[in-house]
Backbone as CSV, one residue per row, in Angstrom:
resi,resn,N_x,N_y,N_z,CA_x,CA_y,CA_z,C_x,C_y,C_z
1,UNK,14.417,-45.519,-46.884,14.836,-44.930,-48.151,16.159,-44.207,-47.934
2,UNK,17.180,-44.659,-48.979,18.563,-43.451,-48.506,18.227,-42.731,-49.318
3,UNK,19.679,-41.647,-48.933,19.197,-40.382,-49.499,19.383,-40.250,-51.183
4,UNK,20.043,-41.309,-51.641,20.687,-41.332,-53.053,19.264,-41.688,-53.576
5,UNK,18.372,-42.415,-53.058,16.717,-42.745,-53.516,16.287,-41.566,-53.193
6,UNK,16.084,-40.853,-52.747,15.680,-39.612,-52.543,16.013,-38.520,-53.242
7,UNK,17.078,-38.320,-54.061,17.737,-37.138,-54.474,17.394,-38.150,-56.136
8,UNK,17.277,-39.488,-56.473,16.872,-39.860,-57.990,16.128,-39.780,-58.366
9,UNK,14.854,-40.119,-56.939,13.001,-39.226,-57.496,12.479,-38.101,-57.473
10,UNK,13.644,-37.495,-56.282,13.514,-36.006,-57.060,13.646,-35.389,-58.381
11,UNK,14.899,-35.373,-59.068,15.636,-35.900,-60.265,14.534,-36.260,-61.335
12,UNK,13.881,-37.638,-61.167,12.618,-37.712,-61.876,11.721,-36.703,-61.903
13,UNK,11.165,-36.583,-60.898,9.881,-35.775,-60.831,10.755,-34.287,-61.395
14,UNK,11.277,-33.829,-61.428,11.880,-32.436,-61.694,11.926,-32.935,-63.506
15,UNK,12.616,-33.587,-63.756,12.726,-34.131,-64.972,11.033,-34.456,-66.193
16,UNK,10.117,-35.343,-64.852,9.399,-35.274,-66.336,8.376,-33.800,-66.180
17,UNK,8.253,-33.003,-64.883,7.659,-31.515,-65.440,8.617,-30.647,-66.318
18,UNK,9.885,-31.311,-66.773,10.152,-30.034,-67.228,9.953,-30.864,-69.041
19,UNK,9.762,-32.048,-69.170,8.991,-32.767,-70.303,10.302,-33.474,-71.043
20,UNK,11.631,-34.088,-70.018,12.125,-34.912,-70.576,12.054,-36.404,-70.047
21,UNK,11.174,-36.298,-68.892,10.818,-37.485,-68.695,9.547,-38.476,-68.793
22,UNK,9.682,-39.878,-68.332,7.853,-39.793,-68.551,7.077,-39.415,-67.176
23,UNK,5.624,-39.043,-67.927,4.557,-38.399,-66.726,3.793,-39.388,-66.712
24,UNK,3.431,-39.557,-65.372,2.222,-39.846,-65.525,1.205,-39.206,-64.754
25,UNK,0.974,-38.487,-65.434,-0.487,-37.925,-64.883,-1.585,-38.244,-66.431
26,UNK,-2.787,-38.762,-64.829,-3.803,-39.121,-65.445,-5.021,-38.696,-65.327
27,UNK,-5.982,-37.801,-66.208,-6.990,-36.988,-66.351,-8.435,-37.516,-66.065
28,UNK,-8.967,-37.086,-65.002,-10.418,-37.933,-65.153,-11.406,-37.584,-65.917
29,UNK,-11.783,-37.897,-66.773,-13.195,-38.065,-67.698,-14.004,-37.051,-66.909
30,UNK,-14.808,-37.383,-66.125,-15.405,-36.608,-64.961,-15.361,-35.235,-65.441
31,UNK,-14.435,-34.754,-65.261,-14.004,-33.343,-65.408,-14.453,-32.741,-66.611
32,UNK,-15.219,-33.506,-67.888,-15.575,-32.400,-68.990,-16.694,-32.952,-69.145
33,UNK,-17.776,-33.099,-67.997,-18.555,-32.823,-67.692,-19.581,-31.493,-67.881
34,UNK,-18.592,-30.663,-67.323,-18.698,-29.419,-66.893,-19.134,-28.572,-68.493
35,UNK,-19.918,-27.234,-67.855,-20.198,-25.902,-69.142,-19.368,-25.777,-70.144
36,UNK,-18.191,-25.628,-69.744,-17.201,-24.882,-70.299,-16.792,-25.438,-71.694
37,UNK,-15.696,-24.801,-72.396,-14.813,-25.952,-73.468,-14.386,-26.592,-72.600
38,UNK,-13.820,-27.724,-73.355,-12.978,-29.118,-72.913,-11.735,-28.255,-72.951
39,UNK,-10.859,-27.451,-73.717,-9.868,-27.099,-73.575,-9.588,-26.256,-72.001
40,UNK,-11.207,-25.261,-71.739,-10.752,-24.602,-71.002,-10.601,-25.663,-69.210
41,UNK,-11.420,-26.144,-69.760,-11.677,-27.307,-68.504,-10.341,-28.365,-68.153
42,UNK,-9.893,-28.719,-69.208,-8.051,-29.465,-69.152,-7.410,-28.179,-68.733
43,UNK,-7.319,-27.411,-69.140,-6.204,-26.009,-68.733,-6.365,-25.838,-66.887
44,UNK,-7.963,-25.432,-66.743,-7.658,-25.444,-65.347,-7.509,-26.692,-64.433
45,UNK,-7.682,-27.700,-64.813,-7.491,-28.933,-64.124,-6.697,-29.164,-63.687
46,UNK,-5.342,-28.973,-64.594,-3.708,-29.113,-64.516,-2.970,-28.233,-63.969
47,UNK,-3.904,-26.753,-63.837,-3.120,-25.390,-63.141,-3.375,-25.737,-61.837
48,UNK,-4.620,-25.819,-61.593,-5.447,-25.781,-59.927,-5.288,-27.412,-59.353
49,UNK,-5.694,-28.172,-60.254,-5.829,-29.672,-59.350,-4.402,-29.973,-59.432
50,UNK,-3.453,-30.197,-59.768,-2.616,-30.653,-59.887,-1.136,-29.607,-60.333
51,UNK,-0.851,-28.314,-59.969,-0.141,-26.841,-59.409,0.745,-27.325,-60.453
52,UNK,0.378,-27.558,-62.047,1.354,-27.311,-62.803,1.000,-25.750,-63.467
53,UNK,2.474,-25.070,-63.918,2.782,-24.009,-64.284,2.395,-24.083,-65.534
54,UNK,1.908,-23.102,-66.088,1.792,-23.058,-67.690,2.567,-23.263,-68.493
55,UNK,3.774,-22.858,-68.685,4.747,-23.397,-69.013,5.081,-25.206,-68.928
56,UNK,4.837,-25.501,-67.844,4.525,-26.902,-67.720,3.512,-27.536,-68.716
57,UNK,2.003,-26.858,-68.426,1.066,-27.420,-69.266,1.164,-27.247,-70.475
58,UNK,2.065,-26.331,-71.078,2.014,-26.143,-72.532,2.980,-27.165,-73.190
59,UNK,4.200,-27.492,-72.535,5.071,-28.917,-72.930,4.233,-30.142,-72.948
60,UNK,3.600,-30.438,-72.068,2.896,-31.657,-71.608,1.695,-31.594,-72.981
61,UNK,0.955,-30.535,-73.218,-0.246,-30.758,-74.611,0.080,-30.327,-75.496
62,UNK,1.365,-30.189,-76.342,2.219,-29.228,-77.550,1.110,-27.835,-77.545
63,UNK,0.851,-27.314,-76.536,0.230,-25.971,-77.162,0.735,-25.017,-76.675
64,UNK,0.425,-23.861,-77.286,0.926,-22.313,-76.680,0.615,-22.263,-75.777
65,UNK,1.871,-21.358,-75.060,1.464,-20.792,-73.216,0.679,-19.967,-73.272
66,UNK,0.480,-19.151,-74.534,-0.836,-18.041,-74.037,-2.179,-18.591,-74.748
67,UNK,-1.893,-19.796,-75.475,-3.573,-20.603,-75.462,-3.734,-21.174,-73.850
68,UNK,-2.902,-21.725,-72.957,-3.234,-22.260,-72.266,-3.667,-21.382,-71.083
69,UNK,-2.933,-20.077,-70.895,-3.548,-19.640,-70.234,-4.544,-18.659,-70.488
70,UNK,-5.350,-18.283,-71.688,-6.271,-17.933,-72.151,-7.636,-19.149,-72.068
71,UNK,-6.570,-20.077,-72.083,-8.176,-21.383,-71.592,-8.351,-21.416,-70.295
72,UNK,-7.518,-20.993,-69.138,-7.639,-21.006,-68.093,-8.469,-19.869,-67.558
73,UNK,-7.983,-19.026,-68.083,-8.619,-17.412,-67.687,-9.762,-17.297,-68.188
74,UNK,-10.392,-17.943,-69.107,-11.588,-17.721,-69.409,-12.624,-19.045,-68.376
75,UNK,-11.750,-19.710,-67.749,-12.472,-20.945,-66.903,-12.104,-20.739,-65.499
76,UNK,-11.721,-19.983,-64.829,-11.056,-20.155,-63.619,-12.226,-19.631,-62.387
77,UNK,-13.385,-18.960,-63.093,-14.017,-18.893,-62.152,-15.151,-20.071,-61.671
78,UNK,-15.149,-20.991,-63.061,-15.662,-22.585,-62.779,-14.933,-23.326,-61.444
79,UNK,-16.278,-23.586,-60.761,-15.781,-24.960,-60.041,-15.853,-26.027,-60.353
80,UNK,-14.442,-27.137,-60.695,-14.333,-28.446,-61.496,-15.352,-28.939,-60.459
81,UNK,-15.832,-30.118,-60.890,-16.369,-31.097,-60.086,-15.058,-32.982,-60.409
82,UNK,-14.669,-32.941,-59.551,-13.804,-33.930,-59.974,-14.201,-35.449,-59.223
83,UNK,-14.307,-35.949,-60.176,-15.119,-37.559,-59.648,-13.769,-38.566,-60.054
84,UNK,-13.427,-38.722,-58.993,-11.706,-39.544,-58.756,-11.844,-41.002,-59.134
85,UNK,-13.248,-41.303,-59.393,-13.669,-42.974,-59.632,-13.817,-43.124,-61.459
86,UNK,-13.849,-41.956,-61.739,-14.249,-41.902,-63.219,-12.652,-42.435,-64.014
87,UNK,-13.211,-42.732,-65.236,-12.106,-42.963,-66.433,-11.024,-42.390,-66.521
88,UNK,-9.962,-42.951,-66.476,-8.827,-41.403,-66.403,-8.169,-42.054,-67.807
89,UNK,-7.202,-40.729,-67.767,-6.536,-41.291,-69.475,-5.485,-40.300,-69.023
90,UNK,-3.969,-40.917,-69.571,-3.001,-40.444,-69.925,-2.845,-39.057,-70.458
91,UNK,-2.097,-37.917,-70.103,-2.172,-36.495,-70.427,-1.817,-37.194,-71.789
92,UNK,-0.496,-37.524,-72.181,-0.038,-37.418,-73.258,-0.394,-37.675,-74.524
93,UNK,-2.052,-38.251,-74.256,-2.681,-38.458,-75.972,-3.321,-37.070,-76.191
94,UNK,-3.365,-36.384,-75.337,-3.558,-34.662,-76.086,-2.496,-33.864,-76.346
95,UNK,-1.609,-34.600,-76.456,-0.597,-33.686,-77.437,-0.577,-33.655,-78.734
96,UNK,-1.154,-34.728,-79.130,-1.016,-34.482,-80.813,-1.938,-33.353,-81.523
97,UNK,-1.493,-32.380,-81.799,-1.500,-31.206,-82.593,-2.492,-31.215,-83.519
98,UNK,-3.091,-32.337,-84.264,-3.916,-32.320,-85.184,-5.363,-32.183,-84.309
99,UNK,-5.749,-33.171,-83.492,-6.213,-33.028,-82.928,-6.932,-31.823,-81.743
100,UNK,-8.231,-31.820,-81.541,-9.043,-30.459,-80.724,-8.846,-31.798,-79.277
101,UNK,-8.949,-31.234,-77.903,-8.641,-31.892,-76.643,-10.096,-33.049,-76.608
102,UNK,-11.208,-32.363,-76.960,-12.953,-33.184,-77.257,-12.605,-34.024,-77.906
103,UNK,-11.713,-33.999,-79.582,-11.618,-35.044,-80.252,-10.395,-36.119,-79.637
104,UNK,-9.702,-35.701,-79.167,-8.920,-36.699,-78.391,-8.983,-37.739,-77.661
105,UNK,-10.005,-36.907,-76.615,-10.978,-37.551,-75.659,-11.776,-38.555,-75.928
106,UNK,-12.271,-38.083,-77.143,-13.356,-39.262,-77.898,-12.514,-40.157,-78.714
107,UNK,-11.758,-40.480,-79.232,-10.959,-41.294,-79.947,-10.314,-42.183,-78.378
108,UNK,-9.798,-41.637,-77.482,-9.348,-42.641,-76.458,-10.786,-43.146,-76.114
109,UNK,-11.826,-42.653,-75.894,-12.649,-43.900,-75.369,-13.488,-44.405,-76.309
110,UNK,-13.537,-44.371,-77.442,-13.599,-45.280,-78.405,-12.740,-46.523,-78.961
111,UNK,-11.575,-46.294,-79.028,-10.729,-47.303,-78.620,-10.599,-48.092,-77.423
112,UNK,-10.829,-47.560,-76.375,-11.314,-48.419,-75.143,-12.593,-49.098,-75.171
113,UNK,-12.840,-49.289,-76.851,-14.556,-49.675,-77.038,-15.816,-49.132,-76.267
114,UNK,-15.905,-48.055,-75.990,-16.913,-47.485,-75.339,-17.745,-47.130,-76.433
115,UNK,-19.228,-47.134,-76.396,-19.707,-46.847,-77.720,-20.304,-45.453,-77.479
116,UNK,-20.836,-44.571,-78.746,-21.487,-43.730,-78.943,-22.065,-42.805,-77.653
117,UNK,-23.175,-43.722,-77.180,-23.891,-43.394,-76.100,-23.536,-43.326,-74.545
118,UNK,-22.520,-44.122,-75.060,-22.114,-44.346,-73.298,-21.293,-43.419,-73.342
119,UNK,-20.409,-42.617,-74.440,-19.527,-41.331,-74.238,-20.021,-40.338,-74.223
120,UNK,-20.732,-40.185,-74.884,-22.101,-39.236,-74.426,-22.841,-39.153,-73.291
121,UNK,-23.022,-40.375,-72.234,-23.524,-39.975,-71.195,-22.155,-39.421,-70.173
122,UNK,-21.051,-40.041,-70.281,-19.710,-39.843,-69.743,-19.579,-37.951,-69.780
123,UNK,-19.861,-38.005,-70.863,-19.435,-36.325,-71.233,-20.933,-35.125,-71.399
124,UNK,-21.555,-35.595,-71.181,-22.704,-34.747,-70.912,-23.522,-33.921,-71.918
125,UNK,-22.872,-34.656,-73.123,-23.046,-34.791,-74.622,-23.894,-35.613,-75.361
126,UNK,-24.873,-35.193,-76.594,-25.241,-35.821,-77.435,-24.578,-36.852,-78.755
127,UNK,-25.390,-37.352,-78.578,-24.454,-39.233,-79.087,-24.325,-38.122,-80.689
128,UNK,-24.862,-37.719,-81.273,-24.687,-37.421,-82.644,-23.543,-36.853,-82.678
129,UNK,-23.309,-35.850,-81.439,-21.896,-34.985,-81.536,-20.517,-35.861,-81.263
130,UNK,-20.544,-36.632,-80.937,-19.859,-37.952,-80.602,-19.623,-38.512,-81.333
131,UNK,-20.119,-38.690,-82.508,-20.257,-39.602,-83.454,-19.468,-39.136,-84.822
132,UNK,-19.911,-37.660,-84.908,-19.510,-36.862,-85.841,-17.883,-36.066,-84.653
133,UNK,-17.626,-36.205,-83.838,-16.402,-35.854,-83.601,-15.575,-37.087,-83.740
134,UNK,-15.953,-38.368,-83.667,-14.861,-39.423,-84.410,-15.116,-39.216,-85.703
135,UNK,-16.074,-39.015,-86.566,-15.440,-39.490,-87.612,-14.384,-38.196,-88.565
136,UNK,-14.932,-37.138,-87.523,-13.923,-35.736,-87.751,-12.685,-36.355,-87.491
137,UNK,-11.917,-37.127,-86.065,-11.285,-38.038,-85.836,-10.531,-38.584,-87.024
138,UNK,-11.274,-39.280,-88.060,-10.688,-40.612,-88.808,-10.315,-39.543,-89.867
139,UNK,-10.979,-38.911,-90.480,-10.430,-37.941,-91.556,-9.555,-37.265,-91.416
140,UNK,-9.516,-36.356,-89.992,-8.062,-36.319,-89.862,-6.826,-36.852,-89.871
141,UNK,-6.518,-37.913,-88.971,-5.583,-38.960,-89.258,-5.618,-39.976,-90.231
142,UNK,-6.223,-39.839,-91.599,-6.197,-40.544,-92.710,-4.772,-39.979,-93.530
């Protein structure tokens, strides 16, 4: 590698944390598993698993820095359980604003045709709440 390759992926990587480039970081399913909210559970995922700054995480999901770190601080004494084989999905479909991070979640793996039950066993959730968070989903984006 020369150093001009070296100093352009730096360049990148500096570029898409500061959110003008693209990211890819990808979230495992796995992870909202867990007690907590789904918000607070994405907040610490991205602080601790992966040493982005709040400021970082708040570009990357359009939300406030002091929602994000109010989701963190209320989760930080959780230990994630992170299962690296599970479903992952693109940060960037939880940015859209209309959207809660649960309903997000469920609209990407519904579109990945996953049905009812099987997102419900994924998420440690009842199929009814699943069901009624897409169609919370469709009314929103109508």
């Amino acid at each position: 590698i020369s150093i001009n390759e070296l100093i352009s992926e730096d360049k990148r990587i500096k570029e898409s944390k500061e959110g003008y480039g693209p990211l890819n970081i990808e979230i495992p399913v796995s992870i909202f598993k867990e007690e907590a909210g789904p918000a607070e559970i994405f907040c610490t995922y991205l602080h601790e698993n992966l040493n982005l700054k709040f400021s970082e995480i708040s570009k990357l999901i359009n939300r406030n820095q002091r929602t994000v770190w109010m989701n963190y601080h209320n989760c930080k004494k959780k230990k994630l359980i992170v299962d690296e084989r599970s479903i992952k999905m693109p940060i960037n479909l939880f940015s859209d604003r209309r959207l809660s991070i649960l309903e997000s979640l469920v609209k990407y793996l519904r579109e990945k045709e996953l049905k009812n039950k099987e997102i419900a066993d994924l998420l440690n959730q009842d199929q009814r709440v699943i069901g009624t968070l897409y169609s919370r989903v469709n009314k929103k984006l109508k």
